[in-house]
GUTORLUM-818638 format. One record per residue (C-alpha): z, y negated, x; residue in three letters. Coordinates in steps of 0.2 Angstrom, whole numbers, plus 5000, padded with zeros to 4 digits. Each point is the difference from the previous one (the first is absolute). Layout:
N
ZYXALA...
This chain:
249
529245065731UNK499349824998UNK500949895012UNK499649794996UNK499049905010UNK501249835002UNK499049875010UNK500849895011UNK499749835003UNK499949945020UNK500349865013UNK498449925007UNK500349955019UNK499149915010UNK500650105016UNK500950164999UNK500150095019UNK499950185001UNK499350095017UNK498949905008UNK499549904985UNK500449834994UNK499049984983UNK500349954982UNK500650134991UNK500450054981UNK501850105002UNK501350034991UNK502050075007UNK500150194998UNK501450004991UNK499049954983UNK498950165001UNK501350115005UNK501049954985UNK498450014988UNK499950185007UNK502150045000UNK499849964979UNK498450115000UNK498749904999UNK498549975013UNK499849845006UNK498549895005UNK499949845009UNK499249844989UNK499549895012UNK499449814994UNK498450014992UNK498949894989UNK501249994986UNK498450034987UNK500150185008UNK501950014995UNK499650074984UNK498850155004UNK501750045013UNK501049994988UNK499150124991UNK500050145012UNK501850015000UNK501650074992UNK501149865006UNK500349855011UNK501249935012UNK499849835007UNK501049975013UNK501149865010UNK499549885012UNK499749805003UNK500349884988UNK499149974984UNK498949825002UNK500949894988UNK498649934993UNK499650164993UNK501649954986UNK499549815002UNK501349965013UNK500149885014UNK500550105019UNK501749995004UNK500049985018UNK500950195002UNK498550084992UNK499250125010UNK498049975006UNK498850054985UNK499150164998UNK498749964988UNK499050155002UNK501250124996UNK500749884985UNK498350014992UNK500250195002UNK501450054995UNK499949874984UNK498450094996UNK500950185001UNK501549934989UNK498949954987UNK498750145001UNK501750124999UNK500749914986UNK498350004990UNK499850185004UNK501650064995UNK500350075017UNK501850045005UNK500549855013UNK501549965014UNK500249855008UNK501149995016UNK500649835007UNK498349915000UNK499450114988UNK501449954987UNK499749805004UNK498150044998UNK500250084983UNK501249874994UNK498649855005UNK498650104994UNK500950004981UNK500249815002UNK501950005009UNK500449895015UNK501150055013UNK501649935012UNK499249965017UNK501550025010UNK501650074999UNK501350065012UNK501050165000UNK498650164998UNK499850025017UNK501250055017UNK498749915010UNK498349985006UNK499250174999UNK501650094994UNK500450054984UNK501549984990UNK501050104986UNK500749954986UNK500650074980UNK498749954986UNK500450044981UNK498950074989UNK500049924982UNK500450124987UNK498550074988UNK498649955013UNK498750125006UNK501049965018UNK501650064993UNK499150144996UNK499650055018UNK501649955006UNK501249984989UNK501449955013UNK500349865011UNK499450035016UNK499749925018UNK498249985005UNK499049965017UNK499549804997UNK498849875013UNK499849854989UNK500349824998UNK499049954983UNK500450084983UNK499449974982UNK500449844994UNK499249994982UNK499450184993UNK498350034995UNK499350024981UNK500950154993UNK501050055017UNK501650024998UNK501650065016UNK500550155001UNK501149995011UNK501049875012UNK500949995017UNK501850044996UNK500549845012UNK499149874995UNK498750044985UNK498449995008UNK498750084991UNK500050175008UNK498750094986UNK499049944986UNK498650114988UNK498949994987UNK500650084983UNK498950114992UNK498850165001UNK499549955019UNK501250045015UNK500249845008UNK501349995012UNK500449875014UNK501550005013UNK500649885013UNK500550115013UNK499150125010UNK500650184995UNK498550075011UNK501349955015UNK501650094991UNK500350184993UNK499849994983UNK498450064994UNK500350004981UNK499149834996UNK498550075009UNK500150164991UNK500149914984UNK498449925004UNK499350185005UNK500650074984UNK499149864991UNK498550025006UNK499950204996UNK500349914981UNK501550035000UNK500949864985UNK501449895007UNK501650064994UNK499750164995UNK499750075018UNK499250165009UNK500550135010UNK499450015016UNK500250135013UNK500750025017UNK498950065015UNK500450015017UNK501249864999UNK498549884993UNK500149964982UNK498550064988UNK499549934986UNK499550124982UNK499849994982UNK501450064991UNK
């Protein structure tokens, strides 16, 4: 049974401890491959390239996840820094801007968590909020709270029903990129909590950080997506051992 290759995009540190060794490091937290292989898929770390290599990546898999982390340079949606904007990772900007677009050329079935939402939304031309209070329970801890999915969206099709969500963040999307439209909100204050890109591609970006909770359907949604499975019409998927697999119908 074919199981989909879902790359991952990383964090590029320039000191990560582990035994005796204090060296850069490419890594990424645990939980996003563990919840790439809970919805049945097999996951493989991206870590920032050249971005003119994005595209022959991009090529060699069934689906792609970028994932959260620091702050989006503001330039990058013509911006002045606000002074509570995080340091710039230019590298893996350029990288993950390059994925986005070799994914959305490509037709390749795409999730964007956190970052990765902000990123999509600038890549299409949107800007973002570059600081907010309320999405956190404190440095390095995350918080919970209810988003609402908006009726007829390929969100509300994953999860029909409002639900609470893991969420570290403290910038949004301000104005949305060419032809993205919200999905869904937080139930408390309206944020943008999901936005996509209607039509044949799967394009799919969240705010929060559902590799930290329990769901695993919006993953599995990307999963069945990239088996070819069409959005809104679903697939079955089998049970193994606990671990959900992915199959044709």
């Amino acid at each position: 049974m074919h199981q989909p290759l879902i790359g991952v995009s990383t964090y590029l540190e320039a000191s990560a401890k582990w035994g005796v060794w204090d060296l850069p490091a490419a890594l990424l937290p645990a939980v996003y491959p563990r919840l790439v292989q809970a919805a049945g898929g097999l996951a493989a770390m991206l870590p920032p390239d050249d971005p003119a290599h994005a595209a022959s990546v991009v090529a060699r898999l069934d689906g792609l996840v970028i994932a959260g982390g620091p702050d989006v340079d503001p330039s990058r949606y013509g911006t002045e820094r606000d002074p509570r904007t995080g340091p710039p990772a230019h590298e893996r900007d350029a990288w993950e801007l390059a994925l986005i677009e070799a994914a959305l050329a490509s037709g390749t079935p795409l999730l964007g968590i956190c970052r990765g939402m902000q990123l999509l939304n600038v890549a299409r031309g949107g800007t973002l909020v570059q600081h907010m209070d309320g999405h956190t329970a404190g440095v390095g801890v995350m918080g919970l709270h209810p988003v609402t999915p908006v009726p007829g969206t390929l969100y509300a099709s994953v999860v029909p029903e409002e639900s609470s969500v893991p969420t570290y963040h403290h910038q949004a999307v301000d104005r949305l990129g060419d032809g993205l439209v919200a999905s869904a909100h937080a139930s408390d204050d309206g944020t943008v909590e999901a936005v996509e890109l209607p039509g044949e591609e799967w394009v799919l970006g969240v705010q929060w950080h559902p590799e930290m909770g329990e769901d695993t359907r919006v993953m599995a949604a990307l999963a069945r997506a990239a088996l070819g499975c069409v959005p809104f019409q679903g697939c079955r998927f089998e049970v193994s051992s606990g671990v959900t697999r992915g199959a044709f119908s």
